[in-house]
ROLOTI-703533 format. One record per atom (N, C-alpha, C): residue number from 0; atom name; z negated, x, y. Coordinates in nm, 3 decimals. Example, Ala and Ser with C-alpha at 12.3 -4.5 7.8 and 13.67 -1.06 7.14 Angstrom:
BEGIN
{rec 0 "N" {-0.780 1.319 -0.569}}
{rec 0 "CA" {-0.780 1.230 -0.450}}
{rec 0 "C" {-0.780 1.320 -0.330}}
{rec 1 "N" {-0.708 1.285 -0.225}}
{rec 1 "CA" {-0.714 1.367 -0.106}}
{rec 1 "C" {-0.787 1.290 0.003}}
//
This chain:
BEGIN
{rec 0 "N" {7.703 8.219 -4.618}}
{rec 0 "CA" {7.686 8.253 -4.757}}
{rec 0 "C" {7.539 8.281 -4.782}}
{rec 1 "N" {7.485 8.204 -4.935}}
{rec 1 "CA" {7.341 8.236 -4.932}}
{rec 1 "C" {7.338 8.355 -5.061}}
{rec 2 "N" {7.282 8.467 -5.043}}
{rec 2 "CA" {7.222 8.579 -5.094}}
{rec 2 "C" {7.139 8.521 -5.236}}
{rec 3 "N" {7.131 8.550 -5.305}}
{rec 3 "CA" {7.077 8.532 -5.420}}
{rec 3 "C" {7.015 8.626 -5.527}}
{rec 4 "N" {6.881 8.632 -5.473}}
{rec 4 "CA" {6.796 8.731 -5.573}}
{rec 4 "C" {6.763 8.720 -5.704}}
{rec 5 "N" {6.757 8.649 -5.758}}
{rec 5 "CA" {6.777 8.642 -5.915}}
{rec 5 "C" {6.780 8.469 -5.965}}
{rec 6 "N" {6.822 8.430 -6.090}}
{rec 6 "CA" {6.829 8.331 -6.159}}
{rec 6 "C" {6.786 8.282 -6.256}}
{rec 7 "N" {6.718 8.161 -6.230}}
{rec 7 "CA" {6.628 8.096 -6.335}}
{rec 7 "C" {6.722 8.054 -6.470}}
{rec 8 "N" {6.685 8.034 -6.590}}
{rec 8 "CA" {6.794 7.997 -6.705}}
{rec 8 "C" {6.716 7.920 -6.784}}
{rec 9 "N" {6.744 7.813 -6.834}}
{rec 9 "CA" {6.662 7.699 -6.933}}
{rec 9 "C" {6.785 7.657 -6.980}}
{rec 10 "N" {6.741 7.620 -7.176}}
{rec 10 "CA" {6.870 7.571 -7.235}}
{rec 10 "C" {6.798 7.486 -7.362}}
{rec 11 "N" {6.624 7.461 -7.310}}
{rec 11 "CA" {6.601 7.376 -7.416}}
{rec 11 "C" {6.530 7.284 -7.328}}
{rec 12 "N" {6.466 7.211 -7.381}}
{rec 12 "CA" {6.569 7.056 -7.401}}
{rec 12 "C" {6.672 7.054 -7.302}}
{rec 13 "N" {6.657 7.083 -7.164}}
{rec 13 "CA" {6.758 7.072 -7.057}}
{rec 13 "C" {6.833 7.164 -7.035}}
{rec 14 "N" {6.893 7.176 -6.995}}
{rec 14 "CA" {7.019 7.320 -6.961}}
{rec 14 "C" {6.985 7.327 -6.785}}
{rec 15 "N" {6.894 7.410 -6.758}}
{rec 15 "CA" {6.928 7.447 -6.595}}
{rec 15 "C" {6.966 7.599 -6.557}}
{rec 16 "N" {7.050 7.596 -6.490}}
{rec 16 "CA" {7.092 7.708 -6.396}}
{rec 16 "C" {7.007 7.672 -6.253}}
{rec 17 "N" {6.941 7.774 -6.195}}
{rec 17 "CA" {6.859 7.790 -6.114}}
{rec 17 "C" {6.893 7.893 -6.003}}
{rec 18 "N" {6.920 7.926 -5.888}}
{rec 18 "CA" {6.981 8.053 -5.769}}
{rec 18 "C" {6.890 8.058 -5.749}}
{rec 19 "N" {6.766 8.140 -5.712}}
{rec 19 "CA" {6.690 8.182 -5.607}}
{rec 19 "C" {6.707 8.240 -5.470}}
{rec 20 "N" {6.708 8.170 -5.333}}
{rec 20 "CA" {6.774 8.215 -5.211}}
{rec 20 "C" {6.682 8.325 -5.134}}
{rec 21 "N" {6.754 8.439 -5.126}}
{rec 21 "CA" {6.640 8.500 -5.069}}
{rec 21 "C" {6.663 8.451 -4.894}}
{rec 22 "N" {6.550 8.499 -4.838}}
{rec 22 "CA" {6.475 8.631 -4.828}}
{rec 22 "C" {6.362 8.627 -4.963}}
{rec 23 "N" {6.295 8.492 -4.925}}
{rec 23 "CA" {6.192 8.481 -5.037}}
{rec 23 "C" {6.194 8.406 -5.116}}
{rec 24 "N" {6.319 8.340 -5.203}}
{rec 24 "CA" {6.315 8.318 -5.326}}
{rec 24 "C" {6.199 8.228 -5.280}}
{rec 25 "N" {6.193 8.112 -5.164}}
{rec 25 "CA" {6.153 8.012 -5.228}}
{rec 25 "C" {6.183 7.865 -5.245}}
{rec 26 "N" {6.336 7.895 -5.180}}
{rec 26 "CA" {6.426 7.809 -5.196}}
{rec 26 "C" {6.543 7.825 -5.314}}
{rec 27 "N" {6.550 7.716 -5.365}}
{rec 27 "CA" {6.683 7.753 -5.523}}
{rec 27 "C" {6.790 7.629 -5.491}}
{rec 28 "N" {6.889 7.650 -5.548}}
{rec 28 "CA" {6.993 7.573 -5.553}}
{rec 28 "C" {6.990 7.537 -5.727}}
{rec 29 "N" {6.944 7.432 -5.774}}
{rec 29 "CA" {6.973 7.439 -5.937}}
{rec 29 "C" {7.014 7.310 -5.955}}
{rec 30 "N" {7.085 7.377 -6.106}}
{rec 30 "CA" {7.207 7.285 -6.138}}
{rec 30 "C" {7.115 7.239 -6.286}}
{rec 31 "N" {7.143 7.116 -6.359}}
{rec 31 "CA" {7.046 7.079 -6.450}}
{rec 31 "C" {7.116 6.965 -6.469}}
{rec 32 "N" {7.136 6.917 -6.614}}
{rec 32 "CA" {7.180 6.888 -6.695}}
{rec 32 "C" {7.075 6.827 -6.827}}
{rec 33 "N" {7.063 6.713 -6.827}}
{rec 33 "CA" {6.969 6.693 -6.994}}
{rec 33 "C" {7.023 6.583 -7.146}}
{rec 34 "N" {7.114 6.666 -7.185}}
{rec 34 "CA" {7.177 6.603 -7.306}}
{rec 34 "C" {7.148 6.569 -7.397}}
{rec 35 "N" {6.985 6.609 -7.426}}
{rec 35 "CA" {6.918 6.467 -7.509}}
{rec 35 "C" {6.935 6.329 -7.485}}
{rec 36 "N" {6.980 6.274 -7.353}}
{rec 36 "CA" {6.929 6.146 -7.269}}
{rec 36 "C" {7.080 6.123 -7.246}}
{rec 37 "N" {7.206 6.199 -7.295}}
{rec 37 "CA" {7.328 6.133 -7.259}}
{rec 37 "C" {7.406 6.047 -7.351}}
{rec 38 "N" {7.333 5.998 -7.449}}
{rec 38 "CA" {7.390 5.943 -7.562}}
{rec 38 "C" {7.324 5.829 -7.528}}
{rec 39 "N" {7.218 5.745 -7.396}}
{rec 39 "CA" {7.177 5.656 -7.413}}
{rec 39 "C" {7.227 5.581 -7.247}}
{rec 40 "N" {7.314 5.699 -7.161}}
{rec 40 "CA" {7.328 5.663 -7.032}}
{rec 40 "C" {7.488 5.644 -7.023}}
{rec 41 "N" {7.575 5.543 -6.987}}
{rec 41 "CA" {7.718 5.520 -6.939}}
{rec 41 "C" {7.797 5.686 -6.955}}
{rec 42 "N" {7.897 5.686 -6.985}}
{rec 42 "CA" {7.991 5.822 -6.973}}
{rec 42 "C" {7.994 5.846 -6.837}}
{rec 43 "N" {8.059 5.787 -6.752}}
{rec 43 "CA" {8.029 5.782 -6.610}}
{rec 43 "C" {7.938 5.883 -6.519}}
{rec 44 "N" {7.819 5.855 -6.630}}
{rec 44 "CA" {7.678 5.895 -6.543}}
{rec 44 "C" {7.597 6.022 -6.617}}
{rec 45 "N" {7.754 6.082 -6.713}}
{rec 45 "CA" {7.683 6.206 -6.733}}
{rec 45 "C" {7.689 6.294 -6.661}}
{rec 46 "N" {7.670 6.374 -6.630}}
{rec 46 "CA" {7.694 6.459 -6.484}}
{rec 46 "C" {7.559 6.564 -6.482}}
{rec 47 "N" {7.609 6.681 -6.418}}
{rec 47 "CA" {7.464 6.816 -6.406}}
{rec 47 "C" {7.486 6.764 -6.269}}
{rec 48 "N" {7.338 6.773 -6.224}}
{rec 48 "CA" {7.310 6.734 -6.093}}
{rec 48 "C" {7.268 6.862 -6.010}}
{rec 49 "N" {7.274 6.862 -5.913}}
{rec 49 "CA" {7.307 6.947 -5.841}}
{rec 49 "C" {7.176 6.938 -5.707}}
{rec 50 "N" {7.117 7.024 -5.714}}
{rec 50 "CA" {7.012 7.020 -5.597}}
{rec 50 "C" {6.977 7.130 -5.543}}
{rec 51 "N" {6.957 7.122 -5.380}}
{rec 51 "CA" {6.926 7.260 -5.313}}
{rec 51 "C" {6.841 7.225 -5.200}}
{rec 52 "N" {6.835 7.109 -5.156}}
{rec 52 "CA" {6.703 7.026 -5.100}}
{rec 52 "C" {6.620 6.910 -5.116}}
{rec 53 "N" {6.482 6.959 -5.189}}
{rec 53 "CA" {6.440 6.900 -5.281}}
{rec 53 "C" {6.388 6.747 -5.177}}
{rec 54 "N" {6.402 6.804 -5.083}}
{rec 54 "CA" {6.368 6.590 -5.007}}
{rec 54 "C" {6.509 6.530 -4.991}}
{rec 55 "N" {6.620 6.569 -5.014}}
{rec 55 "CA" {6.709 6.486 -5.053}}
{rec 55 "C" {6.662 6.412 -5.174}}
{rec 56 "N" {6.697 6.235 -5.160}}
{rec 56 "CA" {6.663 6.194 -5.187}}
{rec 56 "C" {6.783 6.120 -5.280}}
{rec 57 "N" {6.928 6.131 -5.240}}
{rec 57 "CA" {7.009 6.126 -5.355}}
{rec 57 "C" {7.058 6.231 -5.450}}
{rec 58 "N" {7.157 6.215 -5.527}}
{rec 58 "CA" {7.136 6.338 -5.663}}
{rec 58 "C" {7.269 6.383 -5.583}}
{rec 59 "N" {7.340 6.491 -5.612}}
{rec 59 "CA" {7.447 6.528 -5.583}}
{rec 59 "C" {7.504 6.597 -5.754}}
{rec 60 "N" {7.647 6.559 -5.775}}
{rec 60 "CA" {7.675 6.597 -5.895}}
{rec 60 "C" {7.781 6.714 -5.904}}
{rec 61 "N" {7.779 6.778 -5.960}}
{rec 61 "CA" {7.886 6.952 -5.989}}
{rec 61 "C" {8.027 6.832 -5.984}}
{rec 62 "N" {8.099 6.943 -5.952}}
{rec 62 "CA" {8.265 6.925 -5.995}}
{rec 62 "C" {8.379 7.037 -5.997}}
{rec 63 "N" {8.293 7.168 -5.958}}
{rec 63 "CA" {8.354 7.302 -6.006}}
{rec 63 "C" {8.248 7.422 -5.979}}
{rec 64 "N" {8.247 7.502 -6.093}}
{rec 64 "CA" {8.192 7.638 -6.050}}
{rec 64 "C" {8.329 7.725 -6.084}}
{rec 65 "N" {8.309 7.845 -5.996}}
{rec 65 "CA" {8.396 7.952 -5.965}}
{rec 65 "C" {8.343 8.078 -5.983}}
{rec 66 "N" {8.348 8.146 -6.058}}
{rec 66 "CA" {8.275 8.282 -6.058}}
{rec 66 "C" {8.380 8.411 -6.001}}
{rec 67 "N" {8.318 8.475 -5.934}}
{rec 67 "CA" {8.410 8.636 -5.909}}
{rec 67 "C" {8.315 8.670 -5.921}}
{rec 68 "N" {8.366 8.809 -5.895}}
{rec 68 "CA" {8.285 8.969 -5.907}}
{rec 68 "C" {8.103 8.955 -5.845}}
{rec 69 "N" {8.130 8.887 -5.733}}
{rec 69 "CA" {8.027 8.922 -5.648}}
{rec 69 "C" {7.958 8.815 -5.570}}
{rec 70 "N" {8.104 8.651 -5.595}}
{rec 70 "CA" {8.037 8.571 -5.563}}
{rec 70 "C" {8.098 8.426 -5.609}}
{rec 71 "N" {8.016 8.341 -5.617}}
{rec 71 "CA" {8.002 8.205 -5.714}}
{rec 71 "C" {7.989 8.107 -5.611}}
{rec 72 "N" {8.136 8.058 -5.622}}
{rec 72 "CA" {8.113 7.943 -5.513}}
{rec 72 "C" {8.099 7.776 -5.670}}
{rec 73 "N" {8.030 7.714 -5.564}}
{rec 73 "CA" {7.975 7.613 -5.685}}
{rec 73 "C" {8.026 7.452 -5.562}}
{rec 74 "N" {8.105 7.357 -5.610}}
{rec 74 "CA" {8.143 7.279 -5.542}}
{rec 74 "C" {8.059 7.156 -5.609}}
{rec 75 "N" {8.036 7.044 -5.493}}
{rec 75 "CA" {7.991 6.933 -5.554}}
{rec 75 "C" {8.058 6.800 -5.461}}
{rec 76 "N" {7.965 6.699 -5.496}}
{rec 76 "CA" {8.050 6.561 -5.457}}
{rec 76 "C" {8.040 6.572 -5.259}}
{rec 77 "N" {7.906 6.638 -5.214}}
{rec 77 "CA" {7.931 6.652 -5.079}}
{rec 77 "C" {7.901 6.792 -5.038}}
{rec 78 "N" {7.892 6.935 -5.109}}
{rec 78 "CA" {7.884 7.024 -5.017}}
{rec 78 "C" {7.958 7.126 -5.097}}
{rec 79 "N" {7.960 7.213 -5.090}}
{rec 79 "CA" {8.006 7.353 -5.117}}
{rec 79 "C" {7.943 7.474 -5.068}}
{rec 80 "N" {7.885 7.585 -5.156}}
{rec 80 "CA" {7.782 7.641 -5.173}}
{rec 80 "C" {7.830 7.801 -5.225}}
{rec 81 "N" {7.822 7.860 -5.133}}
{rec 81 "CA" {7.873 8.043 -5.172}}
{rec 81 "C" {7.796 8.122 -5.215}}
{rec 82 "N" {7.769 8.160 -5.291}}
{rec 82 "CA" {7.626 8.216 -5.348}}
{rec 82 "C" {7.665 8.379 -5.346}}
{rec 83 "N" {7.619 8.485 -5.325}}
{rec 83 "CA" {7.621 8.605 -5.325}}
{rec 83 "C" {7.542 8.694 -5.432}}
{rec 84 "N" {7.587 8.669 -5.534}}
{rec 84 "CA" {7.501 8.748 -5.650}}
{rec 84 "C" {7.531 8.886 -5.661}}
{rec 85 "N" {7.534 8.985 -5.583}}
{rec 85 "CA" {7.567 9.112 -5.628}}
{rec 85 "C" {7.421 9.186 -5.617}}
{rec 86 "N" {7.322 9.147 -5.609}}
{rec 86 "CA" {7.171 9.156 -5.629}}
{rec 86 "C" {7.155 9.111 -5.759}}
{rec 87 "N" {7.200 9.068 -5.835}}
{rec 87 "CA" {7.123 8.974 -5.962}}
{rec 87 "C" {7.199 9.081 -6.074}}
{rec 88 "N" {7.090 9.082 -6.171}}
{rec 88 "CA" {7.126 9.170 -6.258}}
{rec 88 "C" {7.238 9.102 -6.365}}
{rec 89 "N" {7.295 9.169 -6.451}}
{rec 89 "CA" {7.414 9.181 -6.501}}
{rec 89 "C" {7.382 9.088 -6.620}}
{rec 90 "N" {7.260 9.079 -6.698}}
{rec 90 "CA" {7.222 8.993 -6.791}}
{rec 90 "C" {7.220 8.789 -6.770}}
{rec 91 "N" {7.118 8.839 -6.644}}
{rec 91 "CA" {7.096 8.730 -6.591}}
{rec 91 "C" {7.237 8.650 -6.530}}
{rec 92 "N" {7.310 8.731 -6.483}}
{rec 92 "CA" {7.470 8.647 -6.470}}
{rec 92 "C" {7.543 8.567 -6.586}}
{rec 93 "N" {7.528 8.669 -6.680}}
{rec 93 "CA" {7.573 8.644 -6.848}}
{rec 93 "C" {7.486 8.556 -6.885}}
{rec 94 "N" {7.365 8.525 -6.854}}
{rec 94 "CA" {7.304 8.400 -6.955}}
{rec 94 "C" {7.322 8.295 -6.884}}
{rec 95 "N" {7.361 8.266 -6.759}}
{rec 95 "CA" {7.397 8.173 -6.663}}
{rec 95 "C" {7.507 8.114 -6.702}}
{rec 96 "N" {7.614 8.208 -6.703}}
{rec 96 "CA" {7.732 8.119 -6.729}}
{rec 96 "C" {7.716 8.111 -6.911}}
{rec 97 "N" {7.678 8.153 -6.970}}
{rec 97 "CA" {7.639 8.032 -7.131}}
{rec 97 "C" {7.589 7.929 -7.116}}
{rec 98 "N" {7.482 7.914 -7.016}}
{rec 98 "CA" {7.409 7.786 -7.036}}
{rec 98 "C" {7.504 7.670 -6.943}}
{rec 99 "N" {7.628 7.763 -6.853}}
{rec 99 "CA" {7.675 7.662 -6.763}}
{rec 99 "C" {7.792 7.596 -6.811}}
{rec 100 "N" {7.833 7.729 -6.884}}
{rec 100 "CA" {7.969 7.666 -6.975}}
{rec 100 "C" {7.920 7.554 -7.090}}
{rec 101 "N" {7.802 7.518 -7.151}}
{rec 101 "CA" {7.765 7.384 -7.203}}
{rec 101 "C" {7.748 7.293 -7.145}}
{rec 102 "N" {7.705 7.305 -6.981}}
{rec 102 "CA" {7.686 7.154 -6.913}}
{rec 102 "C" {7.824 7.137 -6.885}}
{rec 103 "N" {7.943 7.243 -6.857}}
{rec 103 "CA" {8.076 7.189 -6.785}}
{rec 103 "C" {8.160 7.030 -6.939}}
{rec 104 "N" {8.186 6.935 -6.802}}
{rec 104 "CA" {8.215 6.853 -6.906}}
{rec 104 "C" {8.401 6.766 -6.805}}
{rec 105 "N" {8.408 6.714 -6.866}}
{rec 105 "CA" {8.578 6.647 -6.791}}
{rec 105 "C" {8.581 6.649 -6.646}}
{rec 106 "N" {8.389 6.642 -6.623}}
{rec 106 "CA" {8.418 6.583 -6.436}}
{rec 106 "C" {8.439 6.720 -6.390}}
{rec 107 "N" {8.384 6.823 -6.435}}
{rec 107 "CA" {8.355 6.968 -6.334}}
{rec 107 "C" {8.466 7.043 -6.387}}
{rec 108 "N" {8.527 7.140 -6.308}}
{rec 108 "CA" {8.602 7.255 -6.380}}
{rec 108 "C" {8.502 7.354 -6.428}}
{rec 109 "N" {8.527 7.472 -6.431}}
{rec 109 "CA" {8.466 7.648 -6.451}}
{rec 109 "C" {8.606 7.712 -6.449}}
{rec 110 "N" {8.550 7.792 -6.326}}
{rec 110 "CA" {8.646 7.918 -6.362}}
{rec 110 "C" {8.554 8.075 -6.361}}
{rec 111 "N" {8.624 8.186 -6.435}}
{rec 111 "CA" {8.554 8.280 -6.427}}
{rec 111 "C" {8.672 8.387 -6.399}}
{rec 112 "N" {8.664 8.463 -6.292}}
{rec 112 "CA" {8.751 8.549 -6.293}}
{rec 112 "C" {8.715 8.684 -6.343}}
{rec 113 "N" {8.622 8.703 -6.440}}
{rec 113 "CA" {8.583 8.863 -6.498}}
{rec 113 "C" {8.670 8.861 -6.625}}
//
C-alpha cells in the first residue's frame, strides 16, 4: 500500500486527480481526463488515463475508483493501486472526488463508502 501525503486537483481545462507518494512526494499516481478534446476523439477512446510511471510509455486507463474511510483503491486496465490517505486533509479528499466524479464515465465505476 502506497501512503499518500497530499493531492493535486485541476478541473480546468483538464480534470486531474493527482496522489502524491510519500516519503517525498516525488512520485504521484494521477488520473487526468481532458473533455475539451472528447467530442473530436472515437467514444471508445474516451477514457481518464491513468499514470504512476512516467517512462511508461503506454497510457493505462481507470475502470473503478473505491473510496473508504482511510483508503482508495483505484483499479485500471493492468494494475491496482491502494492508496492510504489518512494523512491528506479532509478538504483535499472532498475536492478529489468532485473532480473524479466528472471524469467517471460507462467504462469506470465509483464507489464511495462515506
Amino acid at each position: 500500500m502506497k501512503r499518500v501525503e497530499f493531492i493535486n486537483i485541476g478541473d480546468e481545462p483538464d480534470l486531474i486527480v493527482s496522489f502524491a507518494i510519500a516519503p517525498s512526494a516525488h512520485r504521484s499516481l494521477t488520473l487526468l481526463q481532458s473533455p475539451q478534446y472528447e467530442s473530436l476523439i472515437p467514444k471508445y477512446e474516451r477514457v481518464v488515463s491513468v499514470c504512476f510511471d512516467p517512462s511508461e510509455v503506454d497510457e493505462d486507463s481507470l475502470r473503478s475508483v473505491q473510496w473508504g474511510q482511510t483508503i482508495v483503491t483505484i483499479k485500471t486496465g493492468r494494475h491496482e493501486y491502494k492508496l492510504d490517505i489518512s494523512a491528506v486533509e479532509a478538504i483535499e479528499i472532498t475536492k478529489a472526488k468532485t473532480v473524479l466524479r466528472k471524469m467517471i464515465k460507462n467504462e469506470a465505476s465509483y464507489a464511495d463508502s462515506d
